[in-house]
C-alpha positions in Angstrom: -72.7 15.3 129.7 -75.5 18.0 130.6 -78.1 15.5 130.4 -76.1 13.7 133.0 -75.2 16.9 134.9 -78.8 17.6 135.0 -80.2 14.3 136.3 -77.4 14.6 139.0 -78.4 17.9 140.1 -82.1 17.1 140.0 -81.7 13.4 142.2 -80.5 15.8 144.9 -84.0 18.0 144.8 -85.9 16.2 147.4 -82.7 17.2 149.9 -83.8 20.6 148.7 -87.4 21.4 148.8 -86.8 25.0 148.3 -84.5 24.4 145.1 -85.7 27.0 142.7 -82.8 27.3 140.4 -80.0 24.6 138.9 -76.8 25.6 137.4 -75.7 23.2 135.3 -72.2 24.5 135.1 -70.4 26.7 131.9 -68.2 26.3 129.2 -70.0 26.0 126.0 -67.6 24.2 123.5 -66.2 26.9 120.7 -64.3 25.5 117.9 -60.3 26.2 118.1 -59.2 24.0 115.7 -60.6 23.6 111.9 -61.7 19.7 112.5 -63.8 21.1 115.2 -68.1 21.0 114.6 -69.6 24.0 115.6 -71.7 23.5 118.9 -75.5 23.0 118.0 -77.0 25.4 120.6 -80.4 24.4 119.4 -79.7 20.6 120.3 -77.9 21.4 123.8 -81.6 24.2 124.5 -84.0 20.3 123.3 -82.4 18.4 125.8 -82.6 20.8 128.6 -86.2 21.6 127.9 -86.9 17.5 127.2 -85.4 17.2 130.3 -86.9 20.2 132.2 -90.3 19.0 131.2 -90.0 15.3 132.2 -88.7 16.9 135.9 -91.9 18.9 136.1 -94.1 16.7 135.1 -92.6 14.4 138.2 -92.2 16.7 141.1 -95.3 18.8 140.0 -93.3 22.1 139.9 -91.2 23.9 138.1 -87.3 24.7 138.1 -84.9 26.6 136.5 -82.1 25.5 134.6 -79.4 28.1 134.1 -76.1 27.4 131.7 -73.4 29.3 132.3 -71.9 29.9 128.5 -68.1 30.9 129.5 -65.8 32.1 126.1 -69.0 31.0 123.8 -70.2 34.3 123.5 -67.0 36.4 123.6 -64.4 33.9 122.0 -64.6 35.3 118.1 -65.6 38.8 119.0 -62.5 40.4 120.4 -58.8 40.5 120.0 -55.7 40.7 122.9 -53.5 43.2 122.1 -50.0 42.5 123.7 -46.3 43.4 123.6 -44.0 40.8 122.8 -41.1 40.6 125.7 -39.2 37.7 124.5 -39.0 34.5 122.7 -37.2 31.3 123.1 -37.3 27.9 121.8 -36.5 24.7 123.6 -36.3 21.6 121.7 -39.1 21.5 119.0 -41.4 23.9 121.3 -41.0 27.8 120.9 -42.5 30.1 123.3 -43.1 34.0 123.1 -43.3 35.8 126.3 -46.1 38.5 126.3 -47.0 41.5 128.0 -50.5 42.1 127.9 -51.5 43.9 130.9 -53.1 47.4 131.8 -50.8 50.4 131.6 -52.2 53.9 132.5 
């Protein structure tokens, strides 16, 4: 998917001379469920700099690729802390009404 991204985003350069930098987007997978892998960064950082290098070596200069990394970073480092308001259940689904918002 970035690869593509990336070639996408790139084809368009030549519309853009003054293209200097290319966001490829956000939302670095994070695991949420036990059968989940663990995103290799180091694999996702190859292809962009395989990539990157191939484009330069083309056009004859240079481009930044920026990856915006969403939850990745903050995910498994903090905690919500809520009040529970109410709970329900409807059919086999139960839901729990929260209240997690600022109070002075």
């Amino acid at each position: 998917t970035w690869s593509r991204v990336a070639q996408t985003l790139t084809s368009l350069e030549k519309k853009f001379p003054h293209l200097r930098h290319v966001d490829l987007g956000g939302g670095l997978a994070i695991t949420e469920h036990p059968q989940q892998s663990e995103l290799d960064v180091e694999q996702v950082a190859s292809m962009i700099q395989t990539f990157r290098t191939s484009f330069e070596a083309q056009l004859g200069r240079k481009l930044d690729f920026w990856i915006e990394p969403g939850r990745y970073f903050v995910a498994k480092s903090c905690v919500l802390l809520a009040n529970v308001t109410q709970i329900k259940t409807k059919d086999d689904f139960h839901y729990v009404g929260i209240d997690a918002g600022f109070k002075p």
